[in-house]
PDB file of N, CA, C and O in Angstrom:
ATOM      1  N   UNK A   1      97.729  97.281  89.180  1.00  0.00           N
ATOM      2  CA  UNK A   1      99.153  97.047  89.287  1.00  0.00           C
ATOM      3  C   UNK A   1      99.402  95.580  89.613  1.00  0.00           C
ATOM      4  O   UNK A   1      98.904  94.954  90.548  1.00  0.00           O
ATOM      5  N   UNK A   2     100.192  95.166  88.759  1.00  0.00           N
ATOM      6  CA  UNK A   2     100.680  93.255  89.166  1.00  0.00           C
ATOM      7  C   UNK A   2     101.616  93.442  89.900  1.00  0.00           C
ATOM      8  O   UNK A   2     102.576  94.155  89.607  1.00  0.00           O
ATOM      9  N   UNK A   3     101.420  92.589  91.380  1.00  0.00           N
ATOM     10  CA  UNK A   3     102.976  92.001  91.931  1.00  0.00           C
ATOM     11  C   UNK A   3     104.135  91.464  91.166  1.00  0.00           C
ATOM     12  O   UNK A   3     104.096  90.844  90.104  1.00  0.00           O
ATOM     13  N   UNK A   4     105.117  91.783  91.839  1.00  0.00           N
ATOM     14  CA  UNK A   4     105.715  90.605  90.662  1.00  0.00           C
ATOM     15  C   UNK A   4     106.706  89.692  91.461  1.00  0.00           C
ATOM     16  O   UNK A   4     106.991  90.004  92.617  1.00  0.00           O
ATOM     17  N   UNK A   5     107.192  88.672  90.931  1.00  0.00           N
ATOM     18  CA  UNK A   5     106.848  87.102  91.514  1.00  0.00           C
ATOM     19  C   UNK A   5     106.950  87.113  93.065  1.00  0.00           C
ATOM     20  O   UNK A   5     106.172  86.598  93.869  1.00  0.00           O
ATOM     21  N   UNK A   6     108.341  87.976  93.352  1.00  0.00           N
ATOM     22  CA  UNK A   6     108.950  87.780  94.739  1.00  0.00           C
ATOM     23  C   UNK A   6     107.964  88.332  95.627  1.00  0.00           C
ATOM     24  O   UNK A   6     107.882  87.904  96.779  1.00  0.00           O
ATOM     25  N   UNK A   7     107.020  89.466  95.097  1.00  0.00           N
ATOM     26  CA  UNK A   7     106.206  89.959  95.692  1.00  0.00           C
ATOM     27  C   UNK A   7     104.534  89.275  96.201  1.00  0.00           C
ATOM     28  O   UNK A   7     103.766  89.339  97.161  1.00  0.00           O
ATOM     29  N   UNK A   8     104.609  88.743  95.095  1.00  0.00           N
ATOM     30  CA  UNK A   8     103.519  87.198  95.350  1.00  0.00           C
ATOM     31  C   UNK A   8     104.073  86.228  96.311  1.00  0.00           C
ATOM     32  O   UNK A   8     103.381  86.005  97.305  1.00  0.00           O
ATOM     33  N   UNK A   9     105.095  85.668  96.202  1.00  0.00           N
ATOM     34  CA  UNK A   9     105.825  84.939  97.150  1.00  0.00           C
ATOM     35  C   UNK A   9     105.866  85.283  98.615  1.00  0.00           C
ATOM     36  O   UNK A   9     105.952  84.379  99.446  1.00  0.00           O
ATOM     37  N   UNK A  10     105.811  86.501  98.957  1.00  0.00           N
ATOM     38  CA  UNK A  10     106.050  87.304  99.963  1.00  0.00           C
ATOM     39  C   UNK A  10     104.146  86.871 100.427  1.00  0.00           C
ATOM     40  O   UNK A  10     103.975  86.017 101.296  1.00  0.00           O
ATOM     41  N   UNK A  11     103.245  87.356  99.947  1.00  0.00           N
ATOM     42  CA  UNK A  11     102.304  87.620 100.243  1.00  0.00           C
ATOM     43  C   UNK A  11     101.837  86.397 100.861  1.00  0.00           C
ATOM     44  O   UNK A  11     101.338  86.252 101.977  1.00  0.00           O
ATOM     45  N   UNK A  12     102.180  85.176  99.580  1.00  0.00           N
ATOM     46  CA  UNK A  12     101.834  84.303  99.943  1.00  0.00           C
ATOM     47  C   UNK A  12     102.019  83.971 101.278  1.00  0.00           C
ATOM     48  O   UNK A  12     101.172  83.864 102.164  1.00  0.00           O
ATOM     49  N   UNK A  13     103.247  83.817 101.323  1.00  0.00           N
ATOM     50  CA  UNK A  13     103.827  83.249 102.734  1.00  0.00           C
ATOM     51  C   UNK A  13     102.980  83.901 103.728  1.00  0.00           C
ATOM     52  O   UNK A  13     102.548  83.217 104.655  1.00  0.00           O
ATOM     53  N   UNK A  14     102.642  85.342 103.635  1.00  0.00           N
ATOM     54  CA  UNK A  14     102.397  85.764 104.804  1.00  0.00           C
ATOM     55  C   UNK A  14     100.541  85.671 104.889  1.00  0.00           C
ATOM     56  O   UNK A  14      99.808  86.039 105.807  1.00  0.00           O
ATOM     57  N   UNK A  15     100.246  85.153 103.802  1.00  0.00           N
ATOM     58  CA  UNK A  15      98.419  84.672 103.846  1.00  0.00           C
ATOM     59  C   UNK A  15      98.624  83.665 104.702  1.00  0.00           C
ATOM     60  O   UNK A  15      98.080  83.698 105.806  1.00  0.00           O
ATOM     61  N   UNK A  16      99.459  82.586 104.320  1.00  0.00           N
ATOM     62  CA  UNK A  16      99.593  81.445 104.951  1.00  0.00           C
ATOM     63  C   UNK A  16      99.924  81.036 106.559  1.00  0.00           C
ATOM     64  O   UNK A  16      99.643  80.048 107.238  1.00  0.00           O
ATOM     65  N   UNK A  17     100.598  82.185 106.805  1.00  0.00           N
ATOM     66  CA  UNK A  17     101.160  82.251 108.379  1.00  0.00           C
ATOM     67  C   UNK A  17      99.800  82.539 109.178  1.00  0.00           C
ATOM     68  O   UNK A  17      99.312  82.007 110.175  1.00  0.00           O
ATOM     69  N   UNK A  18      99.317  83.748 108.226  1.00  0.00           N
ATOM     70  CA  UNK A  18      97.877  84.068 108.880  1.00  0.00           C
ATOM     71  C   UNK A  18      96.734  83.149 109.386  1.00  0.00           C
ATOM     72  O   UNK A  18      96.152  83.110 110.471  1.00  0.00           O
ATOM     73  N   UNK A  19      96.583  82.329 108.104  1.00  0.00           N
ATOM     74  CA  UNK A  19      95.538  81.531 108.175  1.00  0.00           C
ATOM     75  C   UNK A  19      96.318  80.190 109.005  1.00  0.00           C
ATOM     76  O   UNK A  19      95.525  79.349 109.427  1.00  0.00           O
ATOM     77  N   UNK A  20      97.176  80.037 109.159  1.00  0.00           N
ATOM     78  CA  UNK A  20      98.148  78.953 110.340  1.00  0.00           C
ATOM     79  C   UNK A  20      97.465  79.389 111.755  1.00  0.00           C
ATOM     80  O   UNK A  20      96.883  78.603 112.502  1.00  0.00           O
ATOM     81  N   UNK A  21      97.620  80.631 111.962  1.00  0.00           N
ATOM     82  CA  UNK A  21      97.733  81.097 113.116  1.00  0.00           C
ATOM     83  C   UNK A  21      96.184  81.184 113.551  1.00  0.00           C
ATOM     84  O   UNK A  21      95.888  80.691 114.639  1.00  0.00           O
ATOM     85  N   UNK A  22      95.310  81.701 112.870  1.00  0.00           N
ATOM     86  CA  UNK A  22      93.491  81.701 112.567  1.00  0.00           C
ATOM     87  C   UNK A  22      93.225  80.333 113.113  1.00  0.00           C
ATOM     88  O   UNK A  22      92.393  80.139 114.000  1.00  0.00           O
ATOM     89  N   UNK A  23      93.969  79.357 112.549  1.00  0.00           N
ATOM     90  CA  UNK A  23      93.651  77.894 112.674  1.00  0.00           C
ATOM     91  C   UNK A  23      93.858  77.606 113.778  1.00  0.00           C
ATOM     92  O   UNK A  23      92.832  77.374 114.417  1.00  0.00           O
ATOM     93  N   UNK A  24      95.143  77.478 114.526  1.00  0.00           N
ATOM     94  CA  UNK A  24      95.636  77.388 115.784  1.00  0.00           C
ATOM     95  C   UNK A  24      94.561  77.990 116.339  1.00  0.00           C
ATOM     96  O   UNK A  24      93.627  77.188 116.355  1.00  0.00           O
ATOM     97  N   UNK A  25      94.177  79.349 116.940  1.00  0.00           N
ATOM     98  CA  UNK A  25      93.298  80.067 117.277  1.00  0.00           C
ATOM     99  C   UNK A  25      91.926  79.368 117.365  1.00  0.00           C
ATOM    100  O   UNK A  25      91.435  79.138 118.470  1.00  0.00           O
ATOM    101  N   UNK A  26      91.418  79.091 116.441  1.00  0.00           N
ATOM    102  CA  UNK A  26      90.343  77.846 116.355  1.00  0.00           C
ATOM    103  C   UNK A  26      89.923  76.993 116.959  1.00  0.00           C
ATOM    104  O   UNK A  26      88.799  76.807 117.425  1.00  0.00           O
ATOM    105  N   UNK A  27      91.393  76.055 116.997  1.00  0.00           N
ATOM    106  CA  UNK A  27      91.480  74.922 117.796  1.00  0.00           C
ATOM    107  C   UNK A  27      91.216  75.245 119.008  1.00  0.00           C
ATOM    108  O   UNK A  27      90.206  74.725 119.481  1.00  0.00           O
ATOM    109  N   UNK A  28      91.974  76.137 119.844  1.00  0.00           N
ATOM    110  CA  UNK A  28      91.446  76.490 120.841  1.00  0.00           C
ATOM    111  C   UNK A  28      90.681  77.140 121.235  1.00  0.00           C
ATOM    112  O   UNK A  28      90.828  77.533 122.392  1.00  0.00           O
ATOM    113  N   UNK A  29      89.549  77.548 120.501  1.00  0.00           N
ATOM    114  CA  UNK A  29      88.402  78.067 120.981  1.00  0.00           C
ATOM    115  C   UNK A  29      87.469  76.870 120.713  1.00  0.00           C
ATOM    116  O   UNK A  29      86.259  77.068 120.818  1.00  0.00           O
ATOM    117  N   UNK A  30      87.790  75.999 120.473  1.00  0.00           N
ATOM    118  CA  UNK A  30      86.619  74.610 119.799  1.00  0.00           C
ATOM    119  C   UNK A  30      87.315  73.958 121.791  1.00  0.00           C
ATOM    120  O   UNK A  30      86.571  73.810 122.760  1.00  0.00           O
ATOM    121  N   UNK A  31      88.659  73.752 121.780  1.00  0.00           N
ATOM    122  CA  UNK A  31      88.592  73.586 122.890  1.00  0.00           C
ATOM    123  C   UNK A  31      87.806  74.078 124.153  1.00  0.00           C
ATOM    124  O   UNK A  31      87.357  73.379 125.061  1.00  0.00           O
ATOM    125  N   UNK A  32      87.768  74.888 124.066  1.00  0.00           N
ATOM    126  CA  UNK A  32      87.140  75.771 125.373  1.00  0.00           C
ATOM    127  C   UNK A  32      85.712  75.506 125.703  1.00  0.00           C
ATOM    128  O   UNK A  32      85.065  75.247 126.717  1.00  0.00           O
ATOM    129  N   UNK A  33      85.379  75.756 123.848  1.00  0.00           N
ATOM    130  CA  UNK A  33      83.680  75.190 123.592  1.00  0.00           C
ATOM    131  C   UNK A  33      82.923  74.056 124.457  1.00  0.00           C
ATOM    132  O   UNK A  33      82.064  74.000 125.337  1.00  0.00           O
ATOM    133  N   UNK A  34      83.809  73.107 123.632  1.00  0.00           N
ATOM    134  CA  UNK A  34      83.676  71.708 123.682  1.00  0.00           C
ATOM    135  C   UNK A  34      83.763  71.846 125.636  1.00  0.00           C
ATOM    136  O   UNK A  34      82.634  71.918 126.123  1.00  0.00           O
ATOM    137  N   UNK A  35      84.714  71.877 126.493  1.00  0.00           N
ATOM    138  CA  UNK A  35      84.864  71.758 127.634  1.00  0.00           C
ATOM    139  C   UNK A  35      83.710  72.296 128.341  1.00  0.00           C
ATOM    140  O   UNK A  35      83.450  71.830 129.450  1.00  0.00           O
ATOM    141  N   UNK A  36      82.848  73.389 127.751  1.00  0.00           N
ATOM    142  CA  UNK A  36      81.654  73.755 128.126  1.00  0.00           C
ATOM    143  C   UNK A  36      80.507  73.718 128.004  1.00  0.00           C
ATOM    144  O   UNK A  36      79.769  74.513 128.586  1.00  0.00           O
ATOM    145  N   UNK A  37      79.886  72.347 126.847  1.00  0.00           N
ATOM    146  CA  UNK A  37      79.459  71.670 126.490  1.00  0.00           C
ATOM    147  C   UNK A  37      78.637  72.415 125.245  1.00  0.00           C
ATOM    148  O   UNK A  37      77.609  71.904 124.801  1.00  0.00           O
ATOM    149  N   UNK A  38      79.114  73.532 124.775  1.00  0.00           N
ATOM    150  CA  UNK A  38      78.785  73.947 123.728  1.00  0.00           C
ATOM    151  C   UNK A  38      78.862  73.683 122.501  1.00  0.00           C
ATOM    152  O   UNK A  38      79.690  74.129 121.707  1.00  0.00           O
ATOM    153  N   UNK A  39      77.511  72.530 122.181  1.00  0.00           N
ATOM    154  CA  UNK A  39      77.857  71.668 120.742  1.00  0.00           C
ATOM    155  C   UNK A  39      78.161  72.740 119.445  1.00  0.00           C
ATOM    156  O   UNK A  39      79.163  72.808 118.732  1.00  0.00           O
ATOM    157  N   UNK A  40      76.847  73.589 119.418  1.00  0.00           N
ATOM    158  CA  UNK A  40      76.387  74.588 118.088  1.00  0.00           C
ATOM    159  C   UNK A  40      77.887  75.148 117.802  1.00  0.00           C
ATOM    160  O   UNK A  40      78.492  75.094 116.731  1.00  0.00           O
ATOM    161  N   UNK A  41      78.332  75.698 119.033  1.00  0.00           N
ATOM    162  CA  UNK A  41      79.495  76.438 118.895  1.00  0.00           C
ATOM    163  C   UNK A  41      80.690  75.664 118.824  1.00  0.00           C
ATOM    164  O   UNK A  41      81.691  76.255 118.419  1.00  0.00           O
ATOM    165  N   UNK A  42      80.767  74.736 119.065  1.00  0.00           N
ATOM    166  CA  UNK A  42      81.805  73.780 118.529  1.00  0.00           C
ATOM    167  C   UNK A  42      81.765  73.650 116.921  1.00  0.00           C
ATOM    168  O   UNK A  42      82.676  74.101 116.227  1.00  0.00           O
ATOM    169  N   UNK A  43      80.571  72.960 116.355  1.00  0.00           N
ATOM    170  CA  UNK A  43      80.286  73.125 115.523  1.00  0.00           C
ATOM    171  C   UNK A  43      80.709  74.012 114.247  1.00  0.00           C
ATOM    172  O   UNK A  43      81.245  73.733 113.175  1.00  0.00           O
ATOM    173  N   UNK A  44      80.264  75.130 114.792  1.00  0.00           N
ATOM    174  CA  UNK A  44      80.444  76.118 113.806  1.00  0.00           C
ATOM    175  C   UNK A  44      81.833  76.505 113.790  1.00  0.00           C
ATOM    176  O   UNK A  44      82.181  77.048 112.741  1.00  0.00           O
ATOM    177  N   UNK A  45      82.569  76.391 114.528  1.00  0.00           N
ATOM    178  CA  UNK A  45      84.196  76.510 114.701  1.00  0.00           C
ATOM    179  C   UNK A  45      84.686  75.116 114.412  1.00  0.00           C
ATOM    180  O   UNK A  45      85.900  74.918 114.380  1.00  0.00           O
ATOM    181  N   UNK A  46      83.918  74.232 114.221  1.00  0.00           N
ATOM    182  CA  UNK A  46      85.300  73.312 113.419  1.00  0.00           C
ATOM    183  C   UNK A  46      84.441  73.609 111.710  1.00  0.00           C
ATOM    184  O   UNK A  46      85.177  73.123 110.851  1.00  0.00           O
ATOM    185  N   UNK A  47      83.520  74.064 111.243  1.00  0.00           N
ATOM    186  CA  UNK A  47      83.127  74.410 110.065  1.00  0.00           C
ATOM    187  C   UNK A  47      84.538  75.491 108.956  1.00  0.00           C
ATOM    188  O   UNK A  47      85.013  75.455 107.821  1.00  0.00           O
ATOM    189  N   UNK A  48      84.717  76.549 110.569  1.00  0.00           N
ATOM    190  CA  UNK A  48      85.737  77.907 110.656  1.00  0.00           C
ATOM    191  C   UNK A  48      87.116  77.330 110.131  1.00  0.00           C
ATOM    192  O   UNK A  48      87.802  77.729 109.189  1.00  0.00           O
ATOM    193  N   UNK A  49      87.397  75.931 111.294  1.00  0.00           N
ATOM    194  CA  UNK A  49      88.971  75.026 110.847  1.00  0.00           C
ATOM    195  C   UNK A  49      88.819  74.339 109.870  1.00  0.00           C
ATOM    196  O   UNK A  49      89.907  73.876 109.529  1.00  0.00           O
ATOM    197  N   UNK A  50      87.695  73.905 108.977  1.00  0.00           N
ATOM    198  CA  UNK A  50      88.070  73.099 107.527  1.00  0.00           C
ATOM    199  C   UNK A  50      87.921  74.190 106.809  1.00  0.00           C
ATOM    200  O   UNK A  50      87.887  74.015 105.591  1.00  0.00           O
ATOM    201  N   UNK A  51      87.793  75.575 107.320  1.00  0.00           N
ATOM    202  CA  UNK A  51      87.354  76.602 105.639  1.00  0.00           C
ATOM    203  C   UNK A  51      88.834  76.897 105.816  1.00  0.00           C
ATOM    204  O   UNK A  51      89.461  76.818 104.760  1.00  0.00           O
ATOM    205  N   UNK A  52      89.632  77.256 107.017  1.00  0.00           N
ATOM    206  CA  UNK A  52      91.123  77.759 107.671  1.00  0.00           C
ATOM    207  C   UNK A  52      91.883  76.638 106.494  1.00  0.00           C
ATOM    208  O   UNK A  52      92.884  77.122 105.966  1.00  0.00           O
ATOM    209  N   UNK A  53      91.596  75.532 106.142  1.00  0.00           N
ATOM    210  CA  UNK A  53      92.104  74.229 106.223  1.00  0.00           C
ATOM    211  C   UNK A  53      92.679  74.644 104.659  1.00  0.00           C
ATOM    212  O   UNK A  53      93.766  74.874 104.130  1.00  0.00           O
ATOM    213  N   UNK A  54      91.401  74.593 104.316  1.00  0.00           N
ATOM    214  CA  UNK A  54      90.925  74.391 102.735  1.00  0.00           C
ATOM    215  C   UNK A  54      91.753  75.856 102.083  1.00  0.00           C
ATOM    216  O   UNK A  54      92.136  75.686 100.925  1.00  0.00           O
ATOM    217  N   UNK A  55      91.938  76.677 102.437  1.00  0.00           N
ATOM    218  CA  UNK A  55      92.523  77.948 102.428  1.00  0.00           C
ATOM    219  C   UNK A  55      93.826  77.987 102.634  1.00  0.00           C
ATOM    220  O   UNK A  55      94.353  79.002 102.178  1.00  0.00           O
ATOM    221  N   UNK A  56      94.390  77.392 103.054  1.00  0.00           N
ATOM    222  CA  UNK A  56      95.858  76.768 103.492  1.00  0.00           C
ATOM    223  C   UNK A  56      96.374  76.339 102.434  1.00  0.00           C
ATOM    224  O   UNK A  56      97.514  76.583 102.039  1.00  0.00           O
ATOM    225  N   UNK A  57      95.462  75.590 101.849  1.00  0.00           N
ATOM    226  CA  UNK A  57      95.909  74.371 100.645  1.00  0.00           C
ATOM    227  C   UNK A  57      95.692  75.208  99.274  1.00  0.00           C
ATOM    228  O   UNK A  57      95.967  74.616  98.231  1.00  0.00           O
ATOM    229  N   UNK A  58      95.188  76.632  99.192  1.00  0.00           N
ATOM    230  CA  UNK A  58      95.055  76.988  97.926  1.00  0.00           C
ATOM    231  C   UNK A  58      96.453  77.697  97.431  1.00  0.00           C
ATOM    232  O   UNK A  58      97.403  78.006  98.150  1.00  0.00           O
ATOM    233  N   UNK A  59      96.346  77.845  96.241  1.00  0.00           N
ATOM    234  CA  UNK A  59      97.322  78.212  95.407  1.00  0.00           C
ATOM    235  C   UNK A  59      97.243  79.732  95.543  1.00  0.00           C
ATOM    236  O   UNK A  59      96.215  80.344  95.833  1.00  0.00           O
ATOM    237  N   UNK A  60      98.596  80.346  95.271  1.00  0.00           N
ATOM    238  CA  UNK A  60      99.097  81.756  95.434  1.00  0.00           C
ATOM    239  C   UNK A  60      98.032  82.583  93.987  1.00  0.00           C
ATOM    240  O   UNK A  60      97.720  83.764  93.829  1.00  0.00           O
ATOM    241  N   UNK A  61      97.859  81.893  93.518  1.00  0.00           N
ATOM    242  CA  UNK A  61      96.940  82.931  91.880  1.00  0.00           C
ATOM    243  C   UNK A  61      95.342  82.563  92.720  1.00  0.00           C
ATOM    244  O   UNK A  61      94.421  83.291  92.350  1.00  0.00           O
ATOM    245  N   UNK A  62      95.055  81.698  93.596  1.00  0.00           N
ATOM    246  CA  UNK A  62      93.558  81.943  93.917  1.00  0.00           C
ATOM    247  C   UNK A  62      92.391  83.018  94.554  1.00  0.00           C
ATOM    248  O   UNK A  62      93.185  83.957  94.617  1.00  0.00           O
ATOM    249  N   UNK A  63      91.507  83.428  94.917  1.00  0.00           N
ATOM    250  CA  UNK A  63      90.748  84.087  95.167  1.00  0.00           C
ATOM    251  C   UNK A  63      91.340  85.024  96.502  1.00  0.00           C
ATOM    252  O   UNK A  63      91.347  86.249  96.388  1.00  0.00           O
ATOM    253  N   UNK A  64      91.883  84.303  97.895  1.00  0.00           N
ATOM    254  CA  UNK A  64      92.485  84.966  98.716  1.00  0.00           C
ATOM    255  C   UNK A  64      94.121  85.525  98.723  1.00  0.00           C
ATOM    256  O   UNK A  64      94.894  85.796  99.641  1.00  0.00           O
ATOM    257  N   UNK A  65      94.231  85.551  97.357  1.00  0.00           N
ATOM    258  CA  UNK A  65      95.791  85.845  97.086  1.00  0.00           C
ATOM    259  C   UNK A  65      95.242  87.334  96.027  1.00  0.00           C
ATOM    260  O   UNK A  65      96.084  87.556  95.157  1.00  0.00           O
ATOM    261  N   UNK A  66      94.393  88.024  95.995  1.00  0.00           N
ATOM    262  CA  UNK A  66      94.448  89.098  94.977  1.00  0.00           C
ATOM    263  C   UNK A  66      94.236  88.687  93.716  1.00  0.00           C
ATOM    264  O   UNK A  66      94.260  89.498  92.790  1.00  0.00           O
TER     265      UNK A  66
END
């Protein structure tokens, strides 16, 4: 079954809020990390905020849109 447009639109928006909010979320767990001198795990959570990032920036027809 195809969405149709408004219904893509909809989704979109709400992938996007998600992965906003994932990101935010991020940040502050890289905070917390970092304050506890946990490099690896810093690390791997700012790896988490450029994939959050990069995912943000994709288009509504791409892979995390259906």
């Amino acid at each position: 079954m195809q969405l149709s447009k408004g219904s893509r639109d909809c989704e979109h928006g709400r992938v996007q809020e998600d992965i906003s909010y994932i990101r935010q979320m991020l940040n502050e767990l890289r905070s917390v990390a970092d304050r506890d001198g946990c490099d690896m795990l810093c690390y791997l959570i700012e790896m988490a905020c450029l994939e959050a990032s990069e995912i943000e920036k994709e288009k509504p027809n791409s892979r995390f849109y259906g």
